[in-house]
Each structure stands twice: as C-alpha cells, then as structure tokens.
C-alpha positions as CSV (number, residue, x, y, z in Angstrom):
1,X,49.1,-58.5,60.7
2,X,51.4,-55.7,60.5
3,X,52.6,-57.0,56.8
4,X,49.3,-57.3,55.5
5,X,48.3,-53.6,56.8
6,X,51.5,-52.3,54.9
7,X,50.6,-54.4,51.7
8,X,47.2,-52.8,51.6
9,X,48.4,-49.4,52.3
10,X,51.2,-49.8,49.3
11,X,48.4,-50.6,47.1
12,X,46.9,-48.0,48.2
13,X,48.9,-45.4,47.3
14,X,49.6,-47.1,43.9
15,X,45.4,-46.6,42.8
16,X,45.5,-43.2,44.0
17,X,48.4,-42.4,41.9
18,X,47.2,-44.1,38.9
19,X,43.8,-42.4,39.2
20,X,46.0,-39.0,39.2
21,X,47.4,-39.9,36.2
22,X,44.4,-40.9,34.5
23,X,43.1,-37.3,35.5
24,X,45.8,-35.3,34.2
25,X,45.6,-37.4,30.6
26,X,42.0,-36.2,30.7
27,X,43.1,-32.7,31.6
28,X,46.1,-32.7,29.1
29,X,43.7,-34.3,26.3
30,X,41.3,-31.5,26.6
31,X,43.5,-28.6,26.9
32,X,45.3,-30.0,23.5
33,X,41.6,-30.5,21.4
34,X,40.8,-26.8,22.5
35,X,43.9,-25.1,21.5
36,X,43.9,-27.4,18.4
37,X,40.2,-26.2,17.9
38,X,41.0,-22.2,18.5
39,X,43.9,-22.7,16.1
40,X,42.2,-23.9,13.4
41,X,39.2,-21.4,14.1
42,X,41.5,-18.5,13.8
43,X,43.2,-20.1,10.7
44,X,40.1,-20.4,9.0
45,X,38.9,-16.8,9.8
46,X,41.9,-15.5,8.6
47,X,41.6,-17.1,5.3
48,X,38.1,-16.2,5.0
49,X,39.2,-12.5,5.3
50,X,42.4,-13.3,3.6
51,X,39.7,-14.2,0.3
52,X,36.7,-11.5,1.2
53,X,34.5,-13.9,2.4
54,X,31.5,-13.7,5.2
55,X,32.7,-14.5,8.2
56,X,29.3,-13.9,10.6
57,X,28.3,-17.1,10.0
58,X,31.3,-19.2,10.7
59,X,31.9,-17.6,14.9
60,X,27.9,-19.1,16.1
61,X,27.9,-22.9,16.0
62,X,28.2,-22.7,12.6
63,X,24.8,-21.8,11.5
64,X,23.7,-18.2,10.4
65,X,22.2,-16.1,13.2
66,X,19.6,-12.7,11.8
67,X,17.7,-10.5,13.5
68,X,16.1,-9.8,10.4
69,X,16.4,-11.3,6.9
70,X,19.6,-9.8,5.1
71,X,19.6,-8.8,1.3
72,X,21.4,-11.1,-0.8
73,X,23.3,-8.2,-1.5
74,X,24.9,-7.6,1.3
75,X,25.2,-11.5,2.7
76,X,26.6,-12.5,-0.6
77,X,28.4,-9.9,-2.3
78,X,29.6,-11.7,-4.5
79,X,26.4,-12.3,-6.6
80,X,26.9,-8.4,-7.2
81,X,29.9,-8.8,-8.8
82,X,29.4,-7.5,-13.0
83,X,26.1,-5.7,-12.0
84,X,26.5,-1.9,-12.3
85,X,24.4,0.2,-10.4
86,X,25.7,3.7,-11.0
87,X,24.2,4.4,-14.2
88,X,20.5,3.5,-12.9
89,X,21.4,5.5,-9.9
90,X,22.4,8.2,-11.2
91,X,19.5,8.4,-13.4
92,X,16.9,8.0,-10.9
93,X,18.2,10.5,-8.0
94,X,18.1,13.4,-10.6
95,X,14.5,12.0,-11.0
96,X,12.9,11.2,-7.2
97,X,11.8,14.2,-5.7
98,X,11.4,14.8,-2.0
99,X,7.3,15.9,-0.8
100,X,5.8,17.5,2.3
101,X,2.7,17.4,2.4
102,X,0.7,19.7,5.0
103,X,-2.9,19.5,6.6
104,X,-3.8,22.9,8.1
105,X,-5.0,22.1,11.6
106,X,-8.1,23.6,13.0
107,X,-9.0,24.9,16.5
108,X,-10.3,22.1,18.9
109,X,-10.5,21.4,22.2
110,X,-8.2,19.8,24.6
111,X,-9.2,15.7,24.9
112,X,-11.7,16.3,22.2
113,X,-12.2,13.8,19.7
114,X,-12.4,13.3,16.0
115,X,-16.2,12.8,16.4
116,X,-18.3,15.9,17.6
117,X,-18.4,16.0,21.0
118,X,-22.6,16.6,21.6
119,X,-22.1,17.2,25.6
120,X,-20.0,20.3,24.6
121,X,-23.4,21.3,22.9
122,X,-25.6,21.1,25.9
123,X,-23.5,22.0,28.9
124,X,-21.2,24.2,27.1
125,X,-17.3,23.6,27.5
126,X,-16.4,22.0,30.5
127,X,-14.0,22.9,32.3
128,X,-13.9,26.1,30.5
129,X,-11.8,25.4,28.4
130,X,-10.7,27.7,25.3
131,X,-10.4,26.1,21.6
132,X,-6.7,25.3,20.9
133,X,-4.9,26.2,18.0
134,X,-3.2,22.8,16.9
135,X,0.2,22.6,14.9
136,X,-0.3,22.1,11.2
137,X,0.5,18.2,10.7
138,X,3.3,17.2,8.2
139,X,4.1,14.0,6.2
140,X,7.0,13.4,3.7
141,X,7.4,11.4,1.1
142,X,8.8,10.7,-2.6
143,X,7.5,11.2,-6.4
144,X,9.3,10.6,-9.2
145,X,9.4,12.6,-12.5
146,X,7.9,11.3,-15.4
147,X,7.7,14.6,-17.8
148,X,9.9,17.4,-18.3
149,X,6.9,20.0,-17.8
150,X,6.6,18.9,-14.1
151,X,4.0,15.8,-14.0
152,X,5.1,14.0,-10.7
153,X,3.4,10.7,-9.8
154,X,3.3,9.3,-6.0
155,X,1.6,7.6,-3.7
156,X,-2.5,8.7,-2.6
157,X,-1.7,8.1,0.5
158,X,1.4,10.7,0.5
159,X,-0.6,13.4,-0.5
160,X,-4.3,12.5,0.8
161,X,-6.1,15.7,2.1
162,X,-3.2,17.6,1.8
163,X,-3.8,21.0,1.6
164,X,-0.5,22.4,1.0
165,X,2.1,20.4,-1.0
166,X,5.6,21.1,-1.1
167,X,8.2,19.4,-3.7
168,X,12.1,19.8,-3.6
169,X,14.2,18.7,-6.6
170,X,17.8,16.9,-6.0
171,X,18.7,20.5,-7.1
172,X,17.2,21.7,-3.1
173,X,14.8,23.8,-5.5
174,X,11.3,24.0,-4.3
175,X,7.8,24.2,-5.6
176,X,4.2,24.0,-4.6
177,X,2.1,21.4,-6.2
178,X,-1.2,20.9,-7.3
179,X,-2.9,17.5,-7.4
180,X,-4.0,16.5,-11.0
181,X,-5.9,13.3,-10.0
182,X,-5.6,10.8,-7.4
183,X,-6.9,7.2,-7.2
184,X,-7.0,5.0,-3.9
185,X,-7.7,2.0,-5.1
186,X,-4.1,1.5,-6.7
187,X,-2.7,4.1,-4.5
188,X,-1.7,6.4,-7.4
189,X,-1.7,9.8,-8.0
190,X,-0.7,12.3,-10.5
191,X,0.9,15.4,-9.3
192,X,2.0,18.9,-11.6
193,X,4.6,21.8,-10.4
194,X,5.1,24.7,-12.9
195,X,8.7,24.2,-14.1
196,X,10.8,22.9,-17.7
197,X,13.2,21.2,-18.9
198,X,13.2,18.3,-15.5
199,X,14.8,14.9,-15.6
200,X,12.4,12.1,-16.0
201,X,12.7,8.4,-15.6
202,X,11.4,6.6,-18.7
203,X,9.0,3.7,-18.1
204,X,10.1,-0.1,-18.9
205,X,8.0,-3.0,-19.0
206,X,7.0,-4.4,-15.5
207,X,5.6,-7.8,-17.3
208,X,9.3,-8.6,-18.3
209,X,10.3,-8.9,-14.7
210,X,12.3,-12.0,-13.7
211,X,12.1,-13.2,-10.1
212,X,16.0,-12.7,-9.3
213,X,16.4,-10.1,-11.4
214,X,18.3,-7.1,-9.2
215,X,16.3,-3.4,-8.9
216,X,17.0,-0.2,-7.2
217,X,14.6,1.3,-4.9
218,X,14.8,5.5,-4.6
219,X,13.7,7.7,-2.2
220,X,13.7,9.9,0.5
221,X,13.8,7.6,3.5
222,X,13.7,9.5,6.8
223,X,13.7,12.6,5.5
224,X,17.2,11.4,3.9
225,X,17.3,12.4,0.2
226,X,17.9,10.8,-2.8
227,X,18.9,7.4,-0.9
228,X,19.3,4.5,-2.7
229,X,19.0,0.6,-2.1
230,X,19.5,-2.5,-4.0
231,X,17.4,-5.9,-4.1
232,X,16.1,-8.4,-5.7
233,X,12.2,-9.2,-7.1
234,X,11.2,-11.8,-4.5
235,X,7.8,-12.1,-6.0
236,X,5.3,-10.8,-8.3
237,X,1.5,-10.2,-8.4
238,X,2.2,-10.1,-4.6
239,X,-1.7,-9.6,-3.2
240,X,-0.9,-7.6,0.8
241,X,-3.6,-6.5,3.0
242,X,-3.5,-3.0,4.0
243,X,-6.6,-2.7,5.9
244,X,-9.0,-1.9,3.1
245,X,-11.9,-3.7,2.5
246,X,-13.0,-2.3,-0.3
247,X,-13.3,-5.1,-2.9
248,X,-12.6,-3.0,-6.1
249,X,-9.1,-2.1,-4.6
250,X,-6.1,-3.4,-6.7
251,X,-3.4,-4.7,-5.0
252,X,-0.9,-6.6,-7.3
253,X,2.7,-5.8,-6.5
254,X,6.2,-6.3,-6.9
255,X,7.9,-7.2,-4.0
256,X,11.8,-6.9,-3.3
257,X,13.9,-7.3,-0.3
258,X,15.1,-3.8,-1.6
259,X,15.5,-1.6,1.8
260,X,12.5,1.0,2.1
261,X,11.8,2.8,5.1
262,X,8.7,5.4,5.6
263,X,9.4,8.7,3.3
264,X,10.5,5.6,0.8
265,X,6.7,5.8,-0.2
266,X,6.1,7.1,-4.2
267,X,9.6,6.8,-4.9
268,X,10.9,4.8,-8.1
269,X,12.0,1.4,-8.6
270,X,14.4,1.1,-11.0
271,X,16.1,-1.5,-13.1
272,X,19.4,-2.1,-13.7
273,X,18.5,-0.1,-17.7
274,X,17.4,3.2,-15.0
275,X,14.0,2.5,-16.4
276,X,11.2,3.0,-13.8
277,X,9.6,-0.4,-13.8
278,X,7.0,0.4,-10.1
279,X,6.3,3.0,-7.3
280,X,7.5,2.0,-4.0
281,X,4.2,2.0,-1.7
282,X,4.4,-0.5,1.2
283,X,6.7,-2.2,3.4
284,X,6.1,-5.4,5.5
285,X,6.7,-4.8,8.7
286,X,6.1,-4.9,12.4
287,X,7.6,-2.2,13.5
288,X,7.3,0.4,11.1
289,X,10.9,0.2,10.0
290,X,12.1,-2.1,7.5
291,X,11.9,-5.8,8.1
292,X,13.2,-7.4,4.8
293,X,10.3,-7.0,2.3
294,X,9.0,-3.9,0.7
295,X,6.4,-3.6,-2.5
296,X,5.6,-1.7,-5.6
297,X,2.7,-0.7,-7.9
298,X,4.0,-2.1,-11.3
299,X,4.4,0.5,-14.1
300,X,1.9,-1.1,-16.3
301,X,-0.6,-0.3,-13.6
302,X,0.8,3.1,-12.5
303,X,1.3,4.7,-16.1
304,X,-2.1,3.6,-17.0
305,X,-3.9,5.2,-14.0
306,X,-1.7,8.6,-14.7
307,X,-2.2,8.5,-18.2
308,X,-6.0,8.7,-17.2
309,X,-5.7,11.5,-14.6
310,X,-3.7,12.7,-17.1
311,X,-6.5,12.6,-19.5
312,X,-10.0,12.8,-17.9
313,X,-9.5,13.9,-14.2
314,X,-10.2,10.4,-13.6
315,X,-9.3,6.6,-13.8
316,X,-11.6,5.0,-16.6
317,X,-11.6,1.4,-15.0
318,X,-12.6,-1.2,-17.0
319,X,-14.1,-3.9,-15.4
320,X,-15.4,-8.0,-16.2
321,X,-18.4,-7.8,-13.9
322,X,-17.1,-10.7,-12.1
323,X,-16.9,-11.9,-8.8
324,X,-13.6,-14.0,-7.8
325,X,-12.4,-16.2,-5.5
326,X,-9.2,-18.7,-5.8
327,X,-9.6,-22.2,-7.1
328,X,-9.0,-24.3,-3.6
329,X,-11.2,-21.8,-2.0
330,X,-14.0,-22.8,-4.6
331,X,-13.0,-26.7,-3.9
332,X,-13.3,-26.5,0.0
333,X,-16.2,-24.1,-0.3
334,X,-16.2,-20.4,1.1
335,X,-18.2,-18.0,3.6
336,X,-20.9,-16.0,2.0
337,X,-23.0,-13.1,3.4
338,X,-25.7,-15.6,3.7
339,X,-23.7,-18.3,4.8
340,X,-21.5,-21.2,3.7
341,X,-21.3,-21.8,-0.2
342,X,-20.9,-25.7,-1.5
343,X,-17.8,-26.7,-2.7
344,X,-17.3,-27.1,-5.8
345,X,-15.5,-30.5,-6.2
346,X,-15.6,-30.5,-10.0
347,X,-12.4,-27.9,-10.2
348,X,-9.1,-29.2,-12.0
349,X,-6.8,-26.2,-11.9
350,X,-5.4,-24.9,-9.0
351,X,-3.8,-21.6,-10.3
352,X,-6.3,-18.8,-11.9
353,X,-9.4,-17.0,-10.7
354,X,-12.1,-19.2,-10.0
355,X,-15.7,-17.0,-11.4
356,X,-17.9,-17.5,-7.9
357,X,-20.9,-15.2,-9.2
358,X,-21.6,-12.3,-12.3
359,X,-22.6,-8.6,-11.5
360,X,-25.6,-6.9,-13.1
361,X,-24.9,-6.0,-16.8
362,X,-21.7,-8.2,-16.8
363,X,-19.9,-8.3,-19.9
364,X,-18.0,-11.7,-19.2
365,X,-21.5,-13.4,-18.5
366,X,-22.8,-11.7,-21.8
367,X,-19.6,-13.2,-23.8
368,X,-20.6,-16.9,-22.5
369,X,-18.2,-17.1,-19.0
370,X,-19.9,-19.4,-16.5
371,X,-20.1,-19.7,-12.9
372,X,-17.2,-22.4,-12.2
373,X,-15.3,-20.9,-14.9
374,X,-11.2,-20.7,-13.8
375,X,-9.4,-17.8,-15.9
376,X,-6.2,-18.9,-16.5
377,X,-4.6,-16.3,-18.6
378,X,-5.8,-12.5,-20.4
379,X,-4.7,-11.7,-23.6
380,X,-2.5,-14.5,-23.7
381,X,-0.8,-13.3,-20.1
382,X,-1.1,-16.3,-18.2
383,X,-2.5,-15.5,-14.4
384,X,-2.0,-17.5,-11.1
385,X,-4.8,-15.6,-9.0
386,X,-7.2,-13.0,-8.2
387,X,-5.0,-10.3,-8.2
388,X,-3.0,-10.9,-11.3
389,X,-6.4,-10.9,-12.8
390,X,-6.8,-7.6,-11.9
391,X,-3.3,-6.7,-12.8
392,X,-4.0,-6.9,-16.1
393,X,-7.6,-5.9,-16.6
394,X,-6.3,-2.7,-14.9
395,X,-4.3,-1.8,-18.2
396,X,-7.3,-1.5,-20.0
397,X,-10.2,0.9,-20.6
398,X,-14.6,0.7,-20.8
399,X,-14.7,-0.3,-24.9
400,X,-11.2,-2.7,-25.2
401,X,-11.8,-5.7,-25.8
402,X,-9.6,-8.7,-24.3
403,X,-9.3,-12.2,-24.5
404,X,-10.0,-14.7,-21.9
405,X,-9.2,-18.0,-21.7
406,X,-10.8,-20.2,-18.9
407,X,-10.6,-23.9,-17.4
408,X,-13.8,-25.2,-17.6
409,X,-13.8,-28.2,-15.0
410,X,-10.7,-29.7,-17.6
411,X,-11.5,-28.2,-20.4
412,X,-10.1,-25.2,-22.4
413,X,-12.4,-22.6,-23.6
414,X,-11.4,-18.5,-24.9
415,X,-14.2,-15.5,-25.4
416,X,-13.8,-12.3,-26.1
417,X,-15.3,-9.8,-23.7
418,X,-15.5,-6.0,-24.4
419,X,-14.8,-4.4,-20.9
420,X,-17.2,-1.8,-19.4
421,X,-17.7,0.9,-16.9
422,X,-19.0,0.3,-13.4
423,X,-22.1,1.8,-14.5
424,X,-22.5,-1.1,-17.0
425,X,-21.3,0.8,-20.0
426,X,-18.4,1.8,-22.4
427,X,-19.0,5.7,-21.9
428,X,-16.4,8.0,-20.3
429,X,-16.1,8.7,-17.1
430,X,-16.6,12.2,-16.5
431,X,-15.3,13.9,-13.6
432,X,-18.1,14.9,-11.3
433,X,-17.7,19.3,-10.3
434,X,-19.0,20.5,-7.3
435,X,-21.8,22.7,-9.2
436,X,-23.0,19.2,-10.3
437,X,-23.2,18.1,-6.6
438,X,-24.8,21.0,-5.7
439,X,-27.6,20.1,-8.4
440,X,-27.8,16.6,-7.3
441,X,-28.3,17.5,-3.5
442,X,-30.2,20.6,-4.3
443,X,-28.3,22.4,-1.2
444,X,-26.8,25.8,-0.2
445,X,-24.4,25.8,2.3
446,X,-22.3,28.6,4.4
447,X,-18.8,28.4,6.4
448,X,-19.8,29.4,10.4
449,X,-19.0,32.4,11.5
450,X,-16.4,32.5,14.5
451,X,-20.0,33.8,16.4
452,X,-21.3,30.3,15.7
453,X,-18.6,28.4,16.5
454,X,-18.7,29.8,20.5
455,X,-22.3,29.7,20.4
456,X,-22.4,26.3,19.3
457,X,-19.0,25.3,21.6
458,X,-17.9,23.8,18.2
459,X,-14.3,24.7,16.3
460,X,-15.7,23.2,12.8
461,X,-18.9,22.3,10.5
462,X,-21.0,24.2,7.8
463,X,-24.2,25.0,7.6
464,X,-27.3,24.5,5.3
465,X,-28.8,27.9,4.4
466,X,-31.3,26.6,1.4
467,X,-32.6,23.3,0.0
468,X,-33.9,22.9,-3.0
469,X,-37.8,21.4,-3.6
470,X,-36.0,18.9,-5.7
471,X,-32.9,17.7,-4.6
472,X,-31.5,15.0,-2.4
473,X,-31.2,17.0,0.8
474,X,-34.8,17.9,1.2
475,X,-35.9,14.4,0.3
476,X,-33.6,13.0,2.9
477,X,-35.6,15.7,5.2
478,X,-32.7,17.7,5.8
479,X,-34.2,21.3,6.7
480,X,-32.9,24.6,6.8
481,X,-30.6,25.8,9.9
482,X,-29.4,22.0,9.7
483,X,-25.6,21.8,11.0
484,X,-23.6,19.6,9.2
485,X,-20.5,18.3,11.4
486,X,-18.7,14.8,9.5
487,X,-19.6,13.3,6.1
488,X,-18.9,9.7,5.8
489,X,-17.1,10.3,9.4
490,X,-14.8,13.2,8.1
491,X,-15.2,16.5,9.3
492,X,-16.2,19.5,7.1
493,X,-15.7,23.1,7.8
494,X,-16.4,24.5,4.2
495,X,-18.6,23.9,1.6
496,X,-15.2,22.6,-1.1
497,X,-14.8,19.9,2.1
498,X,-18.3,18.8,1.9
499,X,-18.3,18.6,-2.5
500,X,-15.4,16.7,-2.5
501,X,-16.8,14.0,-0.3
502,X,-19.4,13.7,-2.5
503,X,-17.1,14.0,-5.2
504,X,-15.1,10.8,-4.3
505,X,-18.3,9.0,-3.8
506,X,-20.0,10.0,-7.2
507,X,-16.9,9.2,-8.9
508,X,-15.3,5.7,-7.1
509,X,-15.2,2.7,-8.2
510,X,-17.4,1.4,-5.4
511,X,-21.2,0.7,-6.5
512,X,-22.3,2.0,-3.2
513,X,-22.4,5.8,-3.9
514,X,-24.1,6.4,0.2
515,X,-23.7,9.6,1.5
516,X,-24.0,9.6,5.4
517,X,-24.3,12.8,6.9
518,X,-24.2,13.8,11.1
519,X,-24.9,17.0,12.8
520,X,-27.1,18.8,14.6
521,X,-30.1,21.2,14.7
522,X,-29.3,24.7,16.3
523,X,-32.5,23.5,19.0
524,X,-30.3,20.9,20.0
525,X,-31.5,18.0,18.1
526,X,-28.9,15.2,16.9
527,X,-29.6,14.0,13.5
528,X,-27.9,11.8,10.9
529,X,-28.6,11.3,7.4
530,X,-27.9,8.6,4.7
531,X,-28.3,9.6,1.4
532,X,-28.1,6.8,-1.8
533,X,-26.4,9.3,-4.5
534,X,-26.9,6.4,-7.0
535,X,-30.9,7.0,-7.5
C-alpha cells in the first residue's frame, strides 16, 4: 500500500514537471517570434528611411490609416519627381491678389432680425432699447490679374454687396476697386483698380485638361498671402450643389485634390506652363476647412463671362431653349411639377443630355431637335451630361451658331442651331440703368430721415414720395407715403439699393423677372407687393 502511494506520487511529480516544461517552450517560443518580429520591423523601417520612402503606412497593421484623403503629392512624392513648380509659381503669386471686401453695417436693434420686426411698429421698442451701431462686416478673398491696366477677375460671391472693396498686390500695395460686372450664375466677376504696368496670368486652354495632369492652386488662404498648393485634376465637368436652385446656374468644374481653404476663393489655378487654366470657387467639405477636394470655374467659361462684363456691362448668354435631364433619369422616368413622367424605355446611350421638353421660341426645336433627343457632343466636343452641355454652350453668344449632334433612340443625327437670348432673340443685351427702372416702375422714392426712423422704431427702408399714372407701382396699387422695408427679402435703405434689385432681376438669366415688395403704410397697415417686371 505504502509502495503503490509512492509510485503514484513519483508520477506525480514527473506530469507536473513536464507540464512546466511544456510551459516554458510556449513562453520561450513566443518571446523569440516577438523579438524576431520587432527586429525585422525596425529593419524594415530603417531601410524605408534609409531609401525616402513612406513609412506611415507600414507601423498600423499594415494598411493605410487617414483622417482625410492625402494628396498624391505628398503620400507619394515620388510621382513629383521631374515636375517643376517654381516657374508656375512664381508666375502666379506676382499675379493673385489678396481682397477685403466690406458691407457697411446699419443701426439695428438688439435680437432684431433680418426681417422687419412689425411689433416694434405698434408698441414701440420694447424694452427701450436704443438702435445699435453694428461693426462693418469683412470678408477676404483672392483675384487674379488678367491685364496690365488693373482688370481683376474673382469670385461673385467674394465681392457680393460689397460696398467698399479693398485689393493688395504681392507688392503690400493697396487699392480700392470698383466692380465692372458680376454674374451669379457662374460665380464670376470682373473687377478694375486704377494702376499700370501689373503682372497678369495668361489664359490656357481648360478643354486640354488631362485627368492626372498636376496644377497649382493660388491664393490667399486664411488671410495667408500668396500660398500655394499642388494637386491633381480628379475630375472634369464636375456638376456640385451649392444650394442654388436656380436652374440657369452653371456649374461645370474642375476639381483637384489641390489644398484650398476659405480666402482660397477667386484665386488662380495654374498649370504646370503658369497659364491660368480656372478660378478656385468651392471646396468640398464638412467642416469648412479643407477635406481633400476643391473646384474651379474653367477658363473657357470665366474668360468668356469677363470678356462680356468686359464688353456690355453684362453676360450675353446664349442659350438652346432646352430643358435637360440625364439619360437613366429619362429611362427610369423622373418627378415633374405635375407629377411622375413615363420612362422612356426607347434610350440607348447612357452618357449625354437627354432633351425632356423645348422652351417657348426654342432655337434647337426650330433646327429639328426632338423630345428624346440625347446630345452627345457640341461642335464636335463630345459631352457626358447636363453640365458639360452647358460648359460649352456657355462659350458662346445670342447669333453663333453651333453644331449638335444627338442620339436619336440609336441613331446619329447633327443640326445646326443658331443660339439665342433668353428673350428669344439674337439682340444684345443691354444693361438695364436705374433711370430705366424708374420708368418702368413709374416711382419716386426718398432715403428716411433720422426723424422717421424713431418715429417709425425702424433703423432702415425708403420711402415712396410719387407714383406715376403709368407705371408699375401704381398698378400694383402701391400709393404714396407707402414704406418700403425688403425687396425680394433684402433690405433697402436708399433708392441705388432698391434699382439695383430691380436691376438684377431685369437683367438675370432667370425668365421670372418678379419683383416682391414688403413694407408698411405710415397708419400702420402691412402690405406686400409682387410685381411681374416681364409685362
């Protein structure tokens, strides 16, 4: 008995000890793959550095890790290597211009809003509560250069009721600017400071772009002047929404991965020749900082729409008198004002501008376009969509003539179509002056007096002093005394404010041409007015 206990406890002690052993080994086996693994780690780091290469993508699991998507030219730098950016760079910053752009505030009260405030009217200011004197508001942004007498082209948005505008050459000298022209529907606008002999950026040819192909963009980021960035053309005939509905609005850009940041906005993209080749405008972005995609207004667009402002004081759009939608949109069928439209199942292309319906006085219906018509390429310029469409009608005026070649449901037709006016003709479009609006409304109007303004417990509007017995304003029944507060929702407090609201109407590219008009009567009645300027 006593044996048999020892035998047991001898074996025993021999399992426990083997089971140690085969612990340690496991131990022993792990500690060697690890220092084996760190070794080779740091060796292959070292030779990574040792020949310039990346290394962030080598020290997390072995997979790239971004926060944001990374310019080819910085996660691969040596794709750069034979591209020179200094000439095109140095070329462009002598070229970009830095501009502050100031709206002169008015007095208003504290909490008030950008609508008039009617219950200040009949109980006065509450709370007794003074007007306020706000700060002036500032924005910056860029322009580039493009003649040696001081014609600056930008962004609309930069400059947009600006009242004062401020532009500072690379040389920190300074000028005020007056605005030439402006157009919203490309976001263009065509600015001229009084000074000689400037350094311009000459214009190349947007339609030779290559997807791949490298670009500069140059601006004034931040406030931070003449900051360059490099990129790539990711994409053209880019269509982004910004917000606008407005259907004539053009929107066919360039878009790089090419760093822009706000202040980047009407500053020059530039090829690797320093040729301006599209005016920096948007970003993508949810932040409002860069996010890895920026776009441009090409220069075929851009030079055209300055060359006009240039010219008449106005773009002279040419237009098809078409309404379009893509292709597959027209093969699954697409929402109407009136409801759902039919597909149209007898489509073969994919790529174009599908014709969904003609305007009145249309030339293309007049050259022998259809309904079900797919453009597929203008004046020989082949075009994937809606917006590249519109790219290149945009080069034209009312009177060229361009060709159009269509896919009708497989087969290939061309017509010529002589473009027109939105008005339905060839005839230049004359720039509307505020005596001319005056005529049309048949109105007189006066800037309140600071008597007014406490009486009324208002801090702006005009009022109407005369209406004619034919005019607009009287046939609206808009009577004498009237007090005229927002048109089309943006405040007035001079007679110029009011014109050139009716200015941008008479001379848009919109067929609507309504005037709507808000205000009161000094008895305390609310009124508001819409006016059809188009009659």
């Amino acid at each position: 008995m006593f044996d048999l206990r020892r035998q047991k406890g001898k074996k025993d002690l021999i399992n426990k000890i083997n089971e140690m052993k085969t612990f340690w080994k496991k131990v022993l086996t792990v500690v060697i793959v690890a220092v084996i693994g760190f070794v080779s780690s740091v060796g292959a780091v070292a030779y990574l550095i040792k020949n310039n290469k990346d290394v962030r993508a080598v020290l997390v699991d072995d997979r790239p890790v971004f926060k944001q998507p990374v310019s080819l030219a910085n996660y691969a730098p040596e794709m750069t290597e034979g591209v020179d950016f200094t000439y095109s760079a140095e070329q462009a910053i002598h070229a970009v211009v830095h501009i502050r752009a100031v709206q002169r505030a008015q007095a208003s009260r504290r909490g008030s809003s950008q609508e008039f405030d009617f219950f200040d009217y009949f109980f006065g200011d509450r709370g007794g509560q003074q007007p306020r004197q706000q700060q002036p508001r500032q924005g910056y942004g860029s322009g580039v250069i493009i003649s040696t007498d001081g014609y600056i082209i930008t962004n609309n948005h930069v400059i947009e009721r600006a009242q004062e505008i401020e532009v500072s050459l690379n040389d920190n000298r300074t000028f005020t600017a007056k605005v030439i022209g402006a157009d919203p529907n490309t976001d263009i606008a065509l600015l001229k400071i009084e000074a000689t002999d400037l350094h311009t950026l000459p214009f190349g040819d947007s339609e030779m772009l290559k997807i791949g192909e490298w670009v500069l963009a140059v601006g004034n980021p931040f406030n931070l002047k003449s900051t360059v960035t490099a990129g790539i053309v990711s994409a053209k005939g880019r269509a982004v929404m910004t917000g606008d509905s407005d259907r004539e609005k053009i929107a066919s850009y360039i878009q790089t991965d090419a760093a822009v940041n706000p202040g980047n906005s009407g500053g020059a993209l530039v090829n690797t020749k320093g040729e301006l080749i599209g005016i920096n405008t948007a970003l993508y972005s949810q932040t409002g900082n860069f996010a890895g995609y920026s776009f441009a207004v090409p220069i075929s667009i851009a030079g055209k729409i300055v060359a006009d402002l240039k010219e008449f004081g106005v773009v002279q759009r040419g237009v098809l008198g078409i309404s379009m939608i893509s292709p597959q949109r027209a093969k699954q069928g697409y929402e109407e004002i009136n409801g759902k439209v039919a597909p149209d199942e007898k489509v073969k292309v994919l790529e174009g501008a599908y014709i969904a319906e003609f305007m009145q006085r249309s030339s293309a219906k007049e050259a022998g376009m259809q309904v079900g018509d797919v453009i597929t390429a203008v004046n020989g310029v082949s075009v994937k969509s809606t917006n590249a469409v519109q790219e290149q009608i945009a080069k034209f005026r009312p009177g060229n003539k361009v060709k159009i070649d269509v896919d009708r449901y497989g087969t290939a037709k061309s017509f010529t179509v002589e473009l027109r006016n939105i008005q339905g003709n060839t005839d230049v479009v004359a720039v509307e002056k505020n005596k001319d609006g005056a005529q049309i409304l048949g109105v007189e109007l006066r800037v309140l007096s600071d008597e007014q303004k406490r009486e009324f417990g208002i801090s702006y509007g005009i009022e109407v002093t005369e209406t004619a017995r034919e005019g607009k304003i009287r046939d609206a029944g808009i009577r004498r005394g009237f007090i005229i507060m927002t048109v089309n929702n943006e405040r007035v407090s001079t007679p110029d404010n009011f014109y050139e609201q009716v200015n941008q109407i008479l001379n848009g590219a919109s067929e609507d041409k309504w005037l709507l008009i808000r205000g009161f009567y000094q008895n305390g009645q609310t009124q508001r007015y819409a006016i059809d300027l188009a009659d």
